[in-house]
C-alpha positions in Angstrom: 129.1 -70.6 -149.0 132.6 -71.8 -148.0 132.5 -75.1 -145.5 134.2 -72.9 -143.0 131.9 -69.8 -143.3 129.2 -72.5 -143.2 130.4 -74.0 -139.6 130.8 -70.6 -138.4 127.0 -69.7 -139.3 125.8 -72.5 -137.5 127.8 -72.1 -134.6 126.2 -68.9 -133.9 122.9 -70.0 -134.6 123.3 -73.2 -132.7 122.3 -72.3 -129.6 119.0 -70.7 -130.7 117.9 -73.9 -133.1 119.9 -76.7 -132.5 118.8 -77.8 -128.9 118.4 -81.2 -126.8 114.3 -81.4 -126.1 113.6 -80.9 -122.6 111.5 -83.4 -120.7 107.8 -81.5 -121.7 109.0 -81.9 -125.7 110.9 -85.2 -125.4 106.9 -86.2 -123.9 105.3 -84.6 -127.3 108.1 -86.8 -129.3 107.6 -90.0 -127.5 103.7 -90.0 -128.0 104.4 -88.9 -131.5 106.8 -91.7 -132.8 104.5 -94.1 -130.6 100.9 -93.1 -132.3 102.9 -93.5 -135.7 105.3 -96.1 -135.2 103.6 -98.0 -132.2 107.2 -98.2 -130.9 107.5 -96.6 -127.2 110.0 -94.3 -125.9 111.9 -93.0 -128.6 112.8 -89.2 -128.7 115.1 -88.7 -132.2 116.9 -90.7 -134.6 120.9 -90.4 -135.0 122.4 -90.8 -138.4 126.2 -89.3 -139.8 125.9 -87.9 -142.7 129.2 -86.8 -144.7 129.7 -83.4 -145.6 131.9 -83.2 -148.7 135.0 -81.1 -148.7 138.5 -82.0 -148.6 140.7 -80.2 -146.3 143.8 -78.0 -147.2 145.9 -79.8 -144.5 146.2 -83.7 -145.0 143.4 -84.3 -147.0 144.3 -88.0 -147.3 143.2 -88.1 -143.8 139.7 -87.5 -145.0 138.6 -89.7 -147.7 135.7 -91.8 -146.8 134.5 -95.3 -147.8 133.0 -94.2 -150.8 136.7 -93.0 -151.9 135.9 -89.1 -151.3 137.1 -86.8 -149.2 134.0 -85.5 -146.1 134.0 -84.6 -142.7 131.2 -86.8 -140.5 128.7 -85.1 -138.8 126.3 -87.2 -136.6 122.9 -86.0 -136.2 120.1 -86.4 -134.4 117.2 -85.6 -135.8 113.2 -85.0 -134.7 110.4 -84.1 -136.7 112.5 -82.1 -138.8 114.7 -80.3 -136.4 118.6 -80.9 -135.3 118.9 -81.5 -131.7 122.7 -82.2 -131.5 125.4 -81.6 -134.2 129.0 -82.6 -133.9 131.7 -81.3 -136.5 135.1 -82.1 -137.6 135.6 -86.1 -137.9 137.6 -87.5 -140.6 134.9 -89.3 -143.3 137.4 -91.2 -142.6 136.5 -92.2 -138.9 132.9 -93.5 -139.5 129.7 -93.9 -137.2 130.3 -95.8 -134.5 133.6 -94.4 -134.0 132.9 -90.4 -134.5 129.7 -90.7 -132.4 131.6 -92.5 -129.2 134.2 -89.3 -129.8 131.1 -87.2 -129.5 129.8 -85.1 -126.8 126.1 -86.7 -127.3 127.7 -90.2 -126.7 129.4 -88.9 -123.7 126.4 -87.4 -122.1 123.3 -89.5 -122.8 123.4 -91.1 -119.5 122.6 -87.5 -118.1 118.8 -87.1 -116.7 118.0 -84.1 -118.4 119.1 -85.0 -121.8 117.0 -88.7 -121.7 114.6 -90.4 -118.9 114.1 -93.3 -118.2 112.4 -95.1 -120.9 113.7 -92.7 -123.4 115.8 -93.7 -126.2 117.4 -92.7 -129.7 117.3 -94.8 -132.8 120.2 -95.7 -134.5 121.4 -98.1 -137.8 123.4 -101.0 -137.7 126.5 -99.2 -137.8 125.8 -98.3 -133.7 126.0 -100.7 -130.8 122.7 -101.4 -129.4 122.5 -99.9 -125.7 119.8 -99.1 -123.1 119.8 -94.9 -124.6 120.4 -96.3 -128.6 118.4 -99.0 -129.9 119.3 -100.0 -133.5 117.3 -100.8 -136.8 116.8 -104.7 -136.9 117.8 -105.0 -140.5 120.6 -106.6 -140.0 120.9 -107.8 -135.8 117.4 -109.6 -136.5 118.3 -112.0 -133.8 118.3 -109.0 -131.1 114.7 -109.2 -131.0 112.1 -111.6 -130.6 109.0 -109.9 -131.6 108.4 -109.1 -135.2 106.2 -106.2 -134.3 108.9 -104.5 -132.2 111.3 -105.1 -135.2 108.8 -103.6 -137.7 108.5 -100.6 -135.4 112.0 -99.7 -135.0 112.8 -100.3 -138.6 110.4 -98.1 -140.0 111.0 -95.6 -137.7 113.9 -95.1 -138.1 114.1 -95.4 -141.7 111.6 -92.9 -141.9 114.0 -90.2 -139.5 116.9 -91.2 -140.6 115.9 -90.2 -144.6 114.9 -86.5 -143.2 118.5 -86.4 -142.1 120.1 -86.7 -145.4 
């Protein structure tokens, strides 16, 4: 299946499986991650994962760090399911950058998408916010308690694999 015959799929079958959890579900995901990660309050993991193709029209504009060409599509991921999708960054652009430019990043201050409490997961790559905390591995100094660091590390490591 052709890239663009693949966006076009999923842009018509978006709306009926790739969905933000509302509150009762972001509840089942919290207590889930918590009872098997003993780290509170997280409702998804957000990764970008690089979808290989090279564009017809400038595809120098798309060739990643790993010197081929992708588009970046950030994903945020739980138990299993996609619960937002954004398409058509340069490979180029990378994390941080593509996800600020996303609609997720835009919105996650909104109630209904997280409560208070709630928060996503993220890797280095992200800045560590109230709504986005980020794997230790490499901003050890962020947190005091080795137990919270554990937590968030293997959580997201864990989530973050089931989105490649």
């Amino acid at each position: 299946m052709s890239l663009s015959r693949y966006v076009i799929v999923l842009s018509e079958m978006s709306p009926r499986y790739i969905r933000w959890p509302n509150a009762f579900e972001r509840e089942e995901i919290k207590t889930a991650y918590e009872e098997q990660y003993g780290f509170p309050g997280a409702v998804g993991a957000i990764d970008g994962v690089h979808m290989a193709t090279a564009p017809r029209i400038q595809p120098q504009n798309y060739v990643n760090r790993h010197h081929t060409y992708s588009i970046l599509v950030p994903l945020c991921c739980t138990n299993l399911l996609y619960r937002d999708v954004c398409c058509g960054e340069s490979g180029a652009v990378g994390d941080v950058r593509n996800f600020k430019r996303s609609p997720l990043s835009r919105n996650l201050t909104r109630p209904e998408l997280l409560s208070e409490g709630e928060h996503l997961i993220g890797d280095e790559a992200y800045t560590c916010t109230d709504m986005l905390y980020i794997d230790f591995c490499s901003n050890k100094q962020k947190y005091d308690n080795m137990t919270v660091q554990y937590s968030i590390a293997s959580l997201y490591l864990t989530a973050s694999q089931k989105l490649k």
